[in-house]
N, C-alpha and C positions, 0 to 999 in steps of 0.2 A: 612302744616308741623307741627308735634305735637312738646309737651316740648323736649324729647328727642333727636329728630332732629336737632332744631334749636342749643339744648345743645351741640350735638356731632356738628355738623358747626361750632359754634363757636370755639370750643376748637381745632378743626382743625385749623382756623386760626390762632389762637394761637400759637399753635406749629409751624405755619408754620413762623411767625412773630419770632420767638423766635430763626428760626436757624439764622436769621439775624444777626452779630456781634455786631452793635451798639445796637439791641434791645435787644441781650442776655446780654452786660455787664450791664446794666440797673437793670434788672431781677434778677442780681445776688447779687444788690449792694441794692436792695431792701427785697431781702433773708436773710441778712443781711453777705455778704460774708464778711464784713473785721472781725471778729471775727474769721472765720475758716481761714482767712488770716494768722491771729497772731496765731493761733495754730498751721500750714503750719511752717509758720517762724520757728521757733524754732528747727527743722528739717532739716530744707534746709541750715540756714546762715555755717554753718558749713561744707559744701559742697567747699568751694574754691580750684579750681582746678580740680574738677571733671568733669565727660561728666555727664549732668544730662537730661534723656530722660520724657518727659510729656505727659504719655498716655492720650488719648482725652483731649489735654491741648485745644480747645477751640481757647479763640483768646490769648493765652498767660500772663492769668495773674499772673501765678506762676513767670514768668522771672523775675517780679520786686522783687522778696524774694530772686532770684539766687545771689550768689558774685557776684563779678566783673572777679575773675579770672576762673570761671566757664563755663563751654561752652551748653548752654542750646540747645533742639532739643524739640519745640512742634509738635506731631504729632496731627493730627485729619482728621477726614474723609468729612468735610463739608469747603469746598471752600472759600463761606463767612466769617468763623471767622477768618481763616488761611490768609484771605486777611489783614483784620481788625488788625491783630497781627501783619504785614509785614508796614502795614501802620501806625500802633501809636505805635511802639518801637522797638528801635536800634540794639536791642542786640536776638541774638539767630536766630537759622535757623528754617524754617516751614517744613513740611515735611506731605503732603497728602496721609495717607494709614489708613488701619484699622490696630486698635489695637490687634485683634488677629492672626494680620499676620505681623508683622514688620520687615523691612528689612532694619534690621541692625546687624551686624556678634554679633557672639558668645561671650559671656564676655568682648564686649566692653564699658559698662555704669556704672560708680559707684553709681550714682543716679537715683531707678525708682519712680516717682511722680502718682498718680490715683488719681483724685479728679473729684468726683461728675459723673462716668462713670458707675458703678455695674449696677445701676437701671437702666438702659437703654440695659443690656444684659440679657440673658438668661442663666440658669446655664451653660452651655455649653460652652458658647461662653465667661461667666466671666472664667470658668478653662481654656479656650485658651489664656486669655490676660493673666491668672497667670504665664502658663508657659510662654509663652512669654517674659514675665519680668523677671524670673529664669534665662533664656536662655540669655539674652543681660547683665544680669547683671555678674560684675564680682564676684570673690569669696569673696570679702570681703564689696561687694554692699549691698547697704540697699533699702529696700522698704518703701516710705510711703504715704498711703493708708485713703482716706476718704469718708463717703460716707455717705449721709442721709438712715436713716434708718424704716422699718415697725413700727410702733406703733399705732395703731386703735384708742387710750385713750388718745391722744391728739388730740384737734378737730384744732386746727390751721396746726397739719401734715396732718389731711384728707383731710382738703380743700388744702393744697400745694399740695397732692399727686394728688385729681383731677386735679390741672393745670400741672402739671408736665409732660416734653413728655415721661419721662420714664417710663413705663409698667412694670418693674420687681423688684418693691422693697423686699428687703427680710432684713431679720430676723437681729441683730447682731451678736447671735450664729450661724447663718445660713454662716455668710459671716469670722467668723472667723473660723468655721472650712473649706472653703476653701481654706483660706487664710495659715492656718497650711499644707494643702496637699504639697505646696511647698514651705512653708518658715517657717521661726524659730521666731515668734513672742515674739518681749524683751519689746514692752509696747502697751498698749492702754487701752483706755479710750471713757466716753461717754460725749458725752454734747449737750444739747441744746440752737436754738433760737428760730427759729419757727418749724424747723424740729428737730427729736434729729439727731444725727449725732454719727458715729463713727469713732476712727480717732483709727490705727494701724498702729505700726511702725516695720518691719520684715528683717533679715537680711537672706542672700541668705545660700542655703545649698549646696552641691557640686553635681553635678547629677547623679542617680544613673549608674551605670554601664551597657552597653547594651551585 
């Protein structure tokens, strides 16, 4: 088996190791999540009282930023983290579906949460979780949105981007003007650890008329 084989093997196992919930929060805590943590925070504590929905929330570690009087739903499509999440915290419901198809009604969510999901979609399939989020959110719902982002000219994001299971990182212009086809973005910003990151925050628009 040549370099590239043995390369592509490994990294398969990797990924596959990675959908495991203990070994994902690991990973994440070595990425250095609790910085995008405290960025999250800022956003969310303010939430008391609301239904707050967590596209590909993982195994739930936004819940611990949610209030108390908050009523948290992570969704995700992968078993094990959703188990993981059931298993090490109290608060908030799981809920197994993909993100660009959720079932759950119409303007029912004041809170939609995205962290660390884009790059693992396709344009396509990122403008279905957009609307998606449009659609459950109510009219006076906010979105917020983070997501490491493409940049070639840091060598510490090439090498994350090769471990990384997600295949589709894109641009930050790239993702905010998606991010504009259905929602009315009031801030964002960039920042780095090892990857740079963009973190926006959108409030929902009313839909257009059919």
């Amino acid at each position: 088996m040549g370099n590239n084989g043995r390369d592509g093997l490994m990294l398969r196992l990797l990924h596959r190791l990675a959908s495991n919930g203990q070994v994902y929060d690991w990973i994440q805590r070595l990425a250095g999540v609790s910085l995008v943590d405290r960025k999250l925070a800022a956003w969310v504590a303010s939430s008391d009282g609301a239904n707050i929905l967590d596209l590909g929330g993982g195994t739930g570690r936004v819940s611990a930023l949610a209030p108390p009087g908050s009523r948290y739903i992570c969704l995700d499509v992968e078993h094990p983290k959703l188990r993981r999440f059931l298993a090490g915290r109290s608060r908030g419901h799981a809920l197994m579906a993909d993100a660009t198809r959720v079932p759950l009604a119409d303007n029912t969510i004041q809170l939609v949460v995205c962290v660390f999901v884009a790059h693992h979609l396709r344009t396509s399939e990122f403008s279905a979780l957009l609307c998606e989020a449009r659609r459950v959110l109510t009219s006076t719902g906010r979105f917020v949105f983070i997501d490491p982002v493409s940049n070639r000219g840091r060598w510490q994001s090439r090498l994350l981007w090769r471990l990384d299971r997600g295949a589709y990182p894109k641009t930050p212009e790239q993702l905010l003007a998606f991010l504009s086809e259905q929602f009315s973005i009031v801030h964002s910003e960039r920042f780095s650890i090892y990857h740079e990151y963009l973190l926006a925050v959108a409030t929902n628009r009313p839909a257009a008329p059919r």
